[in-house]
N, C-alpha and C positions, 0 to 999 in steps of 0.2 A: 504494500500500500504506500501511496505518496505520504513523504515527508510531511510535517505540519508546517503550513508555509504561513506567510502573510499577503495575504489575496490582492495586494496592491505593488508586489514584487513581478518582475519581470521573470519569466522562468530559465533557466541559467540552457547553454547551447555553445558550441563550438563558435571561434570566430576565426574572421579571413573572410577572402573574396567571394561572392556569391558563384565566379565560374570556377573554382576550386572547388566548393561542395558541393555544386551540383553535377560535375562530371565522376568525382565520389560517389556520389549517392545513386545516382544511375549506373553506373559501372561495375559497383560491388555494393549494391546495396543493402547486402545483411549484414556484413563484413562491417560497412559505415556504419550501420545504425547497432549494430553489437557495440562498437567500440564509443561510440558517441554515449551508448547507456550505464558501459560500465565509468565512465568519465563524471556524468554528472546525473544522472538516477534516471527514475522513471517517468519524466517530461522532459521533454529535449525539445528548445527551440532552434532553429535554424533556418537561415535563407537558402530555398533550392529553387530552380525553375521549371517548369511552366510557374511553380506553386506560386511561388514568394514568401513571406515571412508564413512558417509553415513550423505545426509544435505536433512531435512525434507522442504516444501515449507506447503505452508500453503495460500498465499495471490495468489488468480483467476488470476493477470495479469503474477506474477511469472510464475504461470504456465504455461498459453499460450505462453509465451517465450522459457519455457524449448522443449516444445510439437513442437511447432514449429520451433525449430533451426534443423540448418542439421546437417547431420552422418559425418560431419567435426569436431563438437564437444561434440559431445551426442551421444552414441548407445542403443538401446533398447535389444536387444540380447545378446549383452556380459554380460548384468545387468541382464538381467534374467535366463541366464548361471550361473553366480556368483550365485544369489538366491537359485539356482537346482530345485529341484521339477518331476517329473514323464515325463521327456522330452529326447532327446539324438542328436547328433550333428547333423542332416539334419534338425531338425524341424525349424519349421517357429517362433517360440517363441526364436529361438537363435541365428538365420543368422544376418546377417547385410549387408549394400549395397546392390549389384547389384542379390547375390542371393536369398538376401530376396525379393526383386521384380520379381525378375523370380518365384518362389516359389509362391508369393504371383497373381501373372496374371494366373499361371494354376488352382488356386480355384476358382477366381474370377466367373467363369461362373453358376457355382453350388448355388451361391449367391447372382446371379442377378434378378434385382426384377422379371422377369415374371418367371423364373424359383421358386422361391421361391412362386407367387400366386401360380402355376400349385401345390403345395405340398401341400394347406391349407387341402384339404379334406381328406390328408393322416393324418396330424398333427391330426386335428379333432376327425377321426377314434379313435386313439391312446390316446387321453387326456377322449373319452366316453366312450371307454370300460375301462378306469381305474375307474373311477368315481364311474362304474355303482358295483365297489369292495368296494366302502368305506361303512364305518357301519353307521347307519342309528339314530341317534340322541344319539351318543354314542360319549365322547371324543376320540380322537386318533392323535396322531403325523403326521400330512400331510407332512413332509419333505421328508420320505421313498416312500408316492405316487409319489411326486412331481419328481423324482428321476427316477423313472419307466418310466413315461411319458418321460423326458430327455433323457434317454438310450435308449428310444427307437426308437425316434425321429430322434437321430444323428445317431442310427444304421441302421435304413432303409428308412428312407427317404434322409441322407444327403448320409453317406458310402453305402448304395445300397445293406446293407445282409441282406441275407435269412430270412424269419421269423421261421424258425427252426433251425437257430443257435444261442442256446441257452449260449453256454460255454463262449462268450467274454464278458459277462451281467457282469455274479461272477469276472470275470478278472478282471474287468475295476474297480469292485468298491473294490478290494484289494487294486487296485493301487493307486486311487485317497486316500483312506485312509492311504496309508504308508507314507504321512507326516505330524503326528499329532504336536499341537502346541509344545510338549516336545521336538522331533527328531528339529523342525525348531529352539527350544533356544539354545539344544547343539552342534546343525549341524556342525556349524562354529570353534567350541573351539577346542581347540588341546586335541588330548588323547579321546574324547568324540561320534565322527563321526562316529568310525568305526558299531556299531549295527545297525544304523539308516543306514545305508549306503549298511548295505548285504540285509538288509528289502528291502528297493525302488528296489536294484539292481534286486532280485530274480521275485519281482512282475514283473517289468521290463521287465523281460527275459518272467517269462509267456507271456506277453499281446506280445510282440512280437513272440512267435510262433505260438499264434493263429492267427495272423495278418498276418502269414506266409500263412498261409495253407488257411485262405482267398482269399488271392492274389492268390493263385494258382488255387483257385475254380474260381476265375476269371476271369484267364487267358485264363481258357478251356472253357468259355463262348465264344457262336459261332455267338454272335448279343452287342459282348465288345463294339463296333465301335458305337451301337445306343445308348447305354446306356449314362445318364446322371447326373450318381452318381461323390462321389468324385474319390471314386476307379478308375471307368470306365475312368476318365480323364485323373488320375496318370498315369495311363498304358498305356495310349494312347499318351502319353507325348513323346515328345524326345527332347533332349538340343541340345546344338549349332552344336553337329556334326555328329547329325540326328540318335543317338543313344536311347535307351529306358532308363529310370532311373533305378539305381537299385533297387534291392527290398527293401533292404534296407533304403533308401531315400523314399520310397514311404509307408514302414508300419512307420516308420518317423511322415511321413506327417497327416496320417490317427492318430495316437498316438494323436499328437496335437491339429486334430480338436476333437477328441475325450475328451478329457483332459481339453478342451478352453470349449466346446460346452455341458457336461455333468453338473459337476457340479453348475458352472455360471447359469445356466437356470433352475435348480430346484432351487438350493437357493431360484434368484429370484421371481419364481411361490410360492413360498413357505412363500416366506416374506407377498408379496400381497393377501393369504389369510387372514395371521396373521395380517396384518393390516385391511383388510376391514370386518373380525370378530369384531373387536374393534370399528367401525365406522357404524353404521349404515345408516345414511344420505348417506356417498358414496356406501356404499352396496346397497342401494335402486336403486340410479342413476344408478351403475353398473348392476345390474341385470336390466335393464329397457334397458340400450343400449346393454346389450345381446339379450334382447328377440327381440329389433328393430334393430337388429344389424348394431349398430351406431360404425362404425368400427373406425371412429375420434377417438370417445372420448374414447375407449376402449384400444386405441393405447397409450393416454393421459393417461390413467389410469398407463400404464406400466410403461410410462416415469416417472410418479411422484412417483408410487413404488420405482423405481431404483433411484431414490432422496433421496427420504424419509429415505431410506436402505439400502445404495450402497452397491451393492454386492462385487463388488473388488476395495476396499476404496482408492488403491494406486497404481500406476505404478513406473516404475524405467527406469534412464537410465544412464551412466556411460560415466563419462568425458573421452573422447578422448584424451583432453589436458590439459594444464593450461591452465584457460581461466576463466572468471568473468560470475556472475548470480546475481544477485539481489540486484548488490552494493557491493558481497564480493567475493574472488580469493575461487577459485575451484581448486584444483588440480589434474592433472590427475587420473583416477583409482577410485575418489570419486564417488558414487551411491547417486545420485539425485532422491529424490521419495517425489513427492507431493500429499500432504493428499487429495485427491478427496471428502473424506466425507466432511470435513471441510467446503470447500466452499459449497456445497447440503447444509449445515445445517447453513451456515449464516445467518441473518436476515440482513444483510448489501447487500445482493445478490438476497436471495429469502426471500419476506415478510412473515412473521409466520413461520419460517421454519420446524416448527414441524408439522404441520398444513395436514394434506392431501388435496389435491385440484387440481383433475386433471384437473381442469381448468385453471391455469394458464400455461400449457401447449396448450391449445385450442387456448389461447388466444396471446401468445407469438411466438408459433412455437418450431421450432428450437431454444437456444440460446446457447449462446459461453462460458456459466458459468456449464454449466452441460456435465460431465466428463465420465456420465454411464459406455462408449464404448471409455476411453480414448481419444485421438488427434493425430492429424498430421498424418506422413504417415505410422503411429504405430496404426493408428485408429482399431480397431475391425474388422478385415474382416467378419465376420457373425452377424454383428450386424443389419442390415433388418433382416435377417434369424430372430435371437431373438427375435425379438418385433413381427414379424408374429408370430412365435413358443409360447409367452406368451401371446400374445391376441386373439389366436383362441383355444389356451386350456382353458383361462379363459370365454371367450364364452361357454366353451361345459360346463364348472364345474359349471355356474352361473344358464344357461336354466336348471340346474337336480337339482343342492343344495341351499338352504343357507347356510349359515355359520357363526355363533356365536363363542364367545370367551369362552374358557377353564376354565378362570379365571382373575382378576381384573386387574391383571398388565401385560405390555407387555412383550413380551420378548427380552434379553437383547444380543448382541451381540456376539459370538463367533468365533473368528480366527478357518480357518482350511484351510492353507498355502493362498495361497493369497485371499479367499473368506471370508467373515464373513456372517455367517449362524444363525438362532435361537438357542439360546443357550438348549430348550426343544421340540428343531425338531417342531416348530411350531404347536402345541398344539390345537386342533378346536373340534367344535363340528358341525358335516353336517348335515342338515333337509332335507328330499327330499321332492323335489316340486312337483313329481306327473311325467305323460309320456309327452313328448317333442312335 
């Protein structure tokens, strides 16, 4: 827990040039913020950029304080505005108030749990035939699979396209790549911005035309009204004065879950291979509640994955006001982002924390220390969706392979914009088990 401070103190942080920290902090950024915590405790203020004067949390109750105060003094969207990333003004990653809630109840339906069972068999489909492409007791990089399954996932089972449109695949993953750790250290600096900035923009503009000419394939759909994708809702949407959304607003919407729901969920899959290659004991259990499809502990399995390896180590949100956190003054416009990993890897929080043990998920449930899917009412809108979508592909991948490790050490973390990924695309070696 934070020290007892005096709420009219500055909270104490590293100093020097804001392009020295922030090429740090992007570059190795557990590395910096390990060493920044052990330096001056558990609030670290510091200038990094896009952010700017931006104060690190570190300690579980801080956070739930931050998470759950209201858009009186904290927003999530202006913060992740500020951030930028492959997003544009209607998305749900940037609203605040009353129409992020609006935004956020027309998805809602697409990611409700029975709606989400009705999909497992489509997920399923999608994570077997991928499978049935990997090579056969040969090393290779499982992140590119993990990736495929993803895309394809959010592109016809959540957005409801074609399986012969092929062109928004290559789109999507221009886009999600045009913010490499380089573009996110210089992003912020003046004189620096402008390359990185035609890059995202152009990618941009592609994924919105084709996202154009979707909607429009849409539209001309003569059974819009039954459908139960994201598309079909967008369109069928009208706001307060019984008007249809624009298109714009709606390839928006699609942009974001796109962008939230691709990369995030391969990581993920992608991690929990490379972990249960190195763990045989859980690999065994886990392939034993595949073949008995022990959907609990399968479910447990993902949750301790996304512990173990938190795929988006941190969230953000941006002081409203002057106003105090954790014992010390906040000023307005500061970006507040608490290390998510940090807590996942306490031993103060979770025993062994290095430990894999989807058990102590089985046995705890839910609990208030694990951040996977964020908090409050910024929580993850797709996060049932996710844990369906990783535990019925890890289902199909377990019944056809095993999977052994690459090589001795694990692999080590790498930023790429808010995800941390395998730094060697997750490295495995698959065995096949034989026909299903």
């Amino acid at each position: 827990m934070t020290a007892t401070t005096t709420p009219h103190r500055p909270p104490p942080g590293p100093r020097g040039p804001l392009a020295w920290h922030t090429a740090r902090y992007w570059v190795a950024p557990r590395s910096t913020l390990r060493r920044w915590r052990r330096r001056h405790g558990d609030v670290v203020a510091a200038r990094v950029a896009p952010m700017g004067h931006t104060l690190f949390l570190f300690d579980p109750d801080d956070i739930r304080t931050l998470v759950r105060a209201g858009q009186d003094e904290f927003l999530a969207g202006a913060a992740n505005a500020r951030l930028g990333g492959p997003s544009s003004e209607h998305s749900l990653l940037v609203v605040d108030g009353p129409q992020h809630a609006e935004h956020r109840a027309l998805l809602t339906p697409v990611f409700h749990g029975r709606a989400v069972r009705g999909q497992e068999e489509r997920i399923a489909a999608i994570a077997a035939r991928e499978v049935e492409r990997w090579p056969d007791d040969r090393v290779f990089p499982v992140l590119g699979s993990c990736r495929t399954v993803a895309l394809e996932v959010i592109l016809r089972v959540v957005l409801g396209f074609d399986e012969d449109d092929h062109a928004i695949g290559p789109a999507m993953t221009t886009l999600t790549a045009s913010e490499s750790v380089w573009e996110m250290a210089v992003g912020g600096l003046p004189g620096l911005r402008r390359a990185g900035t035609r890059r995202r923009e152009a990618a941009l503009t592609r994924a919105q035309e084709l996202l154009s000419d979707r909607i429009s394939a849409h539209q001309r759909d003569p059974r819009l009204h039954e459908r139960q994708d994201a598309l079909a809702l967008l369109l069928c949407a009208r706001d307060r004065d019984g008007a249809p959304l624009p298109d714009r607003a709606v390839s928006d919407q699609l942009l974001t879950l796109l962008v939230a729901g691709y990369e995030t969920s391969a990581a993920a899959l992608a991690w929990t291979l490379e972990r249960l290659a190195r763990d045989p004991e859980v690999h065994r259990r886990a392939t034993l509640a595949a073949d008995g499809d022990d959907r609990a502990w399968l479910t447990a399995l993902v949750r301790e994955s996304l512990r173990v390896r938190t795929v988006v180590p941190d969230l953000s949100r941006m002081a409203v006001r002057d106003t105090q956190l954790a014992g010390f003054r906040v000023p307005a416009g500061t970006i507040v982002t608490p290390c998510l990993d940090s807590v996942h890897e306490s031993p103060a929080v979770f025993s062994d924390p290095q430990r894999m043990c989807p058990e102590r998920f089985r046995e705890r449930g839910s609990t208030t220390d694990w951040f996977a899917f964020g908090g409050g009412i910024r929580r993850c809108l797709g996060a049932a969706f996710a844990e369906t979508e990783l535990r019925v592909s890890l289902q199909e991948i377990l019944r056809r392979r095993t999977v052994t490790a690459a090589g001795r050490r694990g692999e080590r973390r790498v930023r790429r914009h808010i995800t941390a990924e395998p730094a060697r695309a997750a490295r495995i070696r698959a065995h096949r088990r034989g026909p299903v």
